[in-house]
Every structure is written in C-alpha cells, then in structure tokens.
N, C-alpha and C positions, 0 to 999 in steps of 0.2 A: 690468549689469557695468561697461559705462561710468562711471556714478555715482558706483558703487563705489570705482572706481581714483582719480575725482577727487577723492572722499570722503577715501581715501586717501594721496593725495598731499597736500592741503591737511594733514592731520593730522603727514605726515614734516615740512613743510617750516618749521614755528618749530624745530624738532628739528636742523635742518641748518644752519639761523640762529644757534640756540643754539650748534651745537658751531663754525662758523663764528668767533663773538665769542670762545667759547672759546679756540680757536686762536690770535688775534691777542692776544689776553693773557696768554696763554705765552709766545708769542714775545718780545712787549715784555719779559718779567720776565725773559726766558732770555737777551734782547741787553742788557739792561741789567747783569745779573749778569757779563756778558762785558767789559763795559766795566769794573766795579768791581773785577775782579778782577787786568784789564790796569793798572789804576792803581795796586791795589797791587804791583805787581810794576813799575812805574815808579817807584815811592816808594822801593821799598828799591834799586834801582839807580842813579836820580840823585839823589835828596833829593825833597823838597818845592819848591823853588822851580824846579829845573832841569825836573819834571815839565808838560811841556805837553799839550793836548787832541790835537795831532798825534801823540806820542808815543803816548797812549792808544790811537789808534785804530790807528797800526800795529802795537802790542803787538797789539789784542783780531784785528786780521783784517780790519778792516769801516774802512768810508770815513769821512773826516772829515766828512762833512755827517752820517752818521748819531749820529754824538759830539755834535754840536749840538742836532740831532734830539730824542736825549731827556735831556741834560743840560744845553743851553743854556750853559752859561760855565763855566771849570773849577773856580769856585767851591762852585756846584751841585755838580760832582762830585765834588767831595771830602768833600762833606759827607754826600754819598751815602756815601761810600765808608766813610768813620767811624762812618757812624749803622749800615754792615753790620756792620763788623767789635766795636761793641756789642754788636748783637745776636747775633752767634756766640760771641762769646764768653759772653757771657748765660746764654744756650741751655744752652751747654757745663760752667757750671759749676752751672746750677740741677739739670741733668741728675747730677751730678756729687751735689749733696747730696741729692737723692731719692734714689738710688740705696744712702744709706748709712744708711739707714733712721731709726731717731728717736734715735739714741745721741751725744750732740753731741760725743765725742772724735772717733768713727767719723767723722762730717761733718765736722767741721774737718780732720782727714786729709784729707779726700775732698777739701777744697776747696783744702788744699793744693798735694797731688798731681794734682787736676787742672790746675793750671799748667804744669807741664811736662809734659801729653798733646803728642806730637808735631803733633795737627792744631791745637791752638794756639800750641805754643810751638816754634818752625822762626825760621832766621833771615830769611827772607822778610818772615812776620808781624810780628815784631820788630823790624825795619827801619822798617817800615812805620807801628808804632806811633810809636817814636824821632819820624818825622819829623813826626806831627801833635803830640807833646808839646810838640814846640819852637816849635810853633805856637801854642800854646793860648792862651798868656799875652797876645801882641795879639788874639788874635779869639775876639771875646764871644759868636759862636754857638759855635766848638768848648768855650767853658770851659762854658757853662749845657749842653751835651750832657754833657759828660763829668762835670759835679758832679753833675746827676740820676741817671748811672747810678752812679759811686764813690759816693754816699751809700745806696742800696741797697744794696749787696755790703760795706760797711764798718760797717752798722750791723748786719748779721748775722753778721760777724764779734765785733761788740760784744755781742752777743747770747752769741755761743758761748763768747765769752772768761768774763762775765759767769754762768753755768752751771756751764762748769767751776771758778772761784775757789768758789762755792758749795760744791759737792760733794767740790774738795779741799783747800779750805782755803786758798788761797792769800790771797797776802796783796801781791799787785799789783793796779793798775788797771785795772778790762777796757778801757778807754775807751785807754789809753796802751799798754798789753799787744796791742791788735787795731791801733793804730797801728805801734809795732814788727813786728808781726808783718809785716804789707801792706808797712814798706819794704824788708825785710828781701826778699820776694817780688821789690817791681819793682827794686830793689838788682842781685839774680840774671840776672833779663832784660835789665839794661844789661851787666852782663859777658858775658853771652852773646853780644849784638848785637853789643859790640865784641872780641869773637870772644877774649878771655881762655883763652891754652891751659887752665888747670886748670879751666875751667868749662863744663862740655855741662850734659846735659838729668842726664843719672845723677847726676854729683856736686853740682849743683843742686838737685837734689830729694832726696841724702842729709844734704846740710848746711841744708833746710829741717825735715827730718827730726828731725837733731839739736838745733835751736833749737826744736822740739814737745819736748824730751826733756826741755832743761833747764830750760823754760817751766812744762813742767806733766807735772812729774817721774810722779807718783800715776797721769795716765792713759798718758803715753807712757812706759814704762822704758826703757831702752837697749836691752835685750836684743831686743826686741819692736822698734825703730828702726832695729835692723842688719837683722833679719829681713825689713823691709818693702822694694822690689823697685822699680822705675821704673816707669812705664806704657806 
C-alpha cells in the first residue's frame, strides 16, 4: 500500500510542477498585459513623451520595480505596447474578413466596417495610436513594425480593389483606388481623435459607406448604403 501511494505520488508530482510553471506564465502574461494596457491609457492622457514608466505603474496598480521587472526601459514598453495593439487589431480585422465569406464586396464592407467596431475604434485607442504615429517617423523600429504589418492589410485591400474593377468594369487603379480608400479610413480616426463634433463612430462609418457607393457603384448602390447600420 505504501508503495503504492509513493508510486503515486511521484506520478502527481511533474503534474503539479507542470501546472506550477503553468501558473507563473499566466501570471507573467496577465501582469504584463496589465502594464500594456496602463500605457495605453497613459498615451491617450499625456501624449507619448510626457508618458513615464512611473506613470505606468500607478495606472496598472503594481510597483515600480515590477515595470522594470518585465519591461526594463520604457522603450521596451512601448514597443510592447505597439507590437499589441498590431496584433488586436490584426486579429480584429482578419476576424472580420473570414467572417464575410468569399464574396469580395461582402469583405471589403467587412473590412471597412470593421474600423469603426467600438472595441477598436474608442477614443482611448485612437489616442493612443495618434501618439506612436508621431513617433514613427524618427524610430526605425516603430516605422519597420508598422510597414510589415500596413503592407499586409494594404495589399489586400489591393487585392479586393483589383477584383472588384474586374467584375465591374471599372476603369480606376486598384493600387491608387486601395490607397484612397485607406486614407480616407485613417482621415476619419484623426477627426475622431480630435473629437470633430459631426464625426463619431455612426457618421464615420456612413460616410465610409458612401465613398464604397460612389467607388464602386455596381456592388454598393446607394440604396443598399443607407440600409447598412453601424456595428
């Protein structure tokens, strides 16, 4: 019986090891997201440079040594912070054209409209981006982050634009048609940011609407532009 138990016990305990490492790996990713998130909310309140690693840490709750702990300089963590807010929005928008199955006006709606989903586009977020834009231009790690993922999401844009001209004849450029398009996009999130009464998320997303309308008349009609609804 004895033997048994200690037969036993040696078998639970890589199991309690395991979930043990487990544990402290959650935690790391769960205090780290805690930090990235207090940053962003540092960003859109003071800017980018007034944003210090003390700041952060009384936003997130947690001590200043722990700020150093896992991001070391607030260099690191902003780059943290950029390389998350990539990837949600990423996420967000590939989510976004799966979802509109293989019809490429349907997708490009989708990918429209998903810009102004409230869980990306808030003026917090906005803010936030704002202040790494202004950044970009001197530092060569946020520009090579940000042109690997804008060359993604812009050549699929080129893609769709590029599709539709096919099938309705148009007689624009995909390649300048998918540029317009995009700044026409980040156009909206700067009137937003800088809080333009006539522009929220609704008439933002009607008047990206209406340039799908008069872009590419044959898949969007008007009639079918008014119909469509915010998210």
């Amino acid at each position: 019986m004895k033997a048994a138990a200690r037969d036993e016990r040696s078998l639970d305990a890589p199991k309690g090891n395991e979930q043990e490492k487990r544990g402290r790996k959650a935690s790391k990713e769960v205090r780290q997201l805690q930090l990235i998130e207090a940053t962003i909310d540092s960003l859109a309140k003071r800017g980018y440079s007034e944003t210090t690693m003390a700041d952060v840490a009384d936003g997130a709750g947690l001590s200043r040594g722990i700020v150093n702990f896992h991001f070391e300089s607030k260099e690191k963590l902003l780059i943290a912070t950029l390389q998350h807010m990539y990837d949600e929005y990423s996420t967000h928008w590939r989510n976004a054209l799966q979802k509109a199955g293989d019809d490429p006006a349907r997708q490009l709606q989708a990918l429209v409209a998903a810009d102004f989903d409230r869980s990306i586009c808030n003026k917090r977020k906005l803010a936030a981006w704002c202040a790494f834009w202004g950044e970009a231009k001197s530092r060569p790690t946020y520009q090579a982050l940000s042109s690997a993922r804008d060359a993604v999401y812009q050549n699929i844009f080129i893609d769709l634009c590029s599709t539709l001209k096919q099938s309705g004849f148009y007689a624009f450029e995909p390649q300048v048609m998918a540029l317009a398009l995009n700044a026409m996009l980040e156009g909206l999130w700067l009137r937003m940011m800088m809080g333009t009464e006539d522009t929220t998320r609704e008439t933002a997303l009607k008047a990206a609407n209406e340039f799908l309308s008069v872009a590419f008349p044959k898949h969007f009609p008007r009639t079918a532009a008014d119909e469509r609804g915010t998210t």
